[in-house]
C-alpha positions as CSV (number, residue, x, y, z in Angstrom):
1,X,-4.8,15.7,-20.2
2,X,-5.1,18.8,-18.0
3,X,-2.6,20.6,-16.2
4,X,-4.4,22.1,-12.6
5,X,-2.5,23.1,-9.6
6,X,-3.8,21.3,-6.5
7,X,-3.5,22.4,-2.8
8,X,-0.8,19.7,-1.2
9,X,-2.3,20.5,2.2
10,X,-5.5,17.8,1.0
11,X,-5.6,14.4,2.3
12,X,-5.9,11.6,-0.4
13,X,-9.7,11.1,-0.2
14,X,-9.8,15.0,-0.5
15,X,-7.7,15.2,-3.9
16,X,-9.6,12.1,-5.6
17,X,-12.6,13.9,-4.5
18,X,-11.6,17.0,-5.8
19,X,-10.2,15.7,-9.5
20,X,-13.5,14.1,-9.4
21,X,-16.0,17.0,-9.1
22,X,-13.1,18.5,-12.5
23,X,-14.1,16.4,-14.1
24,X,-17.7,16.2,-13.7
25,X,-17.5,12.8,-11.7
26,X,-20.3,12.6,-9.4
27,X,-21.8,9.1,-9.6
28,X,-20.8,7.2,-6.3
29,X,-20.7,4.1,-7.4
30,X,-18.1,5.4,-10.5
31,X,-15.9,7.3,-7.7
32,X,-15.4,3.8,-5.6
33,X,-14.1,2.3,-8.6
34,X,-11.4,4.8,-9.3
35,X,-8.0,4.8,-8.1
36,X,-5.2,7.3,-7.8
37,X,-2.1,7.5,-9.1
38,X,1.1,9.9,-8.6
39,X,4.0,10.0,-10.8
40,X,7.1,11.9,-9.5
41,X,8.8,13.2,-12.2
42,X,11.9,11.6,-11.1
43,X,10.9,8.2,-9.6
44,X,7.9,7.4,-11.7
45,X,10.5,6.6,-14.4
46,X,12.7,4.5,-12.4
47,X,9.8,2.4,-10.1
48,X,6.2,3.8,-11.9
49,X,3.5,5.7,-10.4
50,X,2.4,5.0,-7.1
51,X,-1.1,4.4,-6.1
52,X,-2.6,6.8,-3.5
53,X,-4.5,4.0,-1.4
54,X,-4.2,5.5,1.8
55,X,-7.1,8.4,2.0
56,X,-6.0,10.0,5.4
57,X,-2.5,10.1,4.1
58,X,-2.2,14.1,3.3
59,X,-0.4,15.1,-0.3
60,X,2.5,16.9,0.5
61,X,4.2,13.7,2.3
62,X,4.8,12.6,-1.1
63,X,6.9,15.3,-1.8
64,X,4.8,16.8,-4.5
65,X,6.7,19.4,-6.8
66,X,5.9,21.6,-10.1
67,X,5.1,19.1,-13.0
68,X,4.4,16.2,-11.1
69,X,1.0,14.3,-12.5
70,X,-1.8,12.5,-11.0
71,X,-3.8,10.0,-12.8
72,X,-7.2,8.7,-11.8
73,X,-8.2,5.1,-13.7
74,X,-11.1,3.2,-13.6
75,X,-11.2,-0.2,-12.5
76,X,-13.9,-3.2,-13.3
77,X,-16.1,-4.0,-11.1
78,X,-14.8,-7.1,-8.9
């Protein structure tokens, strides 16, 4: 786990982009297969995370506040 502040003015595809190249993510073919996921402090507890699936969507219309976490997971090949 590690805690970064992230500029809410980013689009989706910007932010996975971005936690990407933290953590040393590079390979293209890895990055497609990664999704990502925001949990709201409040309302990832009462209807779970939501997946960021829309990459021109920008970050701060989810409401984004202090302590809120983003999870990128991998997902098999289809």
């Amino acid at each position: 786990q590690v805690w970064y502040n992230i500029n809410v003015n980013l689009k989706v595809s910007q932010a996975k982009r971005h936690f990407c190249n933290l953590f040393n993510i590079t390979n293209q073919h890895e990055i497609k297969h990664l999704k990502l996921f925001y949990f709201d402090q409040v309302m990832s507890q009462i209807q779970g995370p939501e997946e960021l699936k829309y990459p021109n969507r920008n970050l701060y219309s989810y409401q984004i506040e202090t302590g809120d976490l983003f999870e990128l997971i991998r997902y098999p090949d289809s």
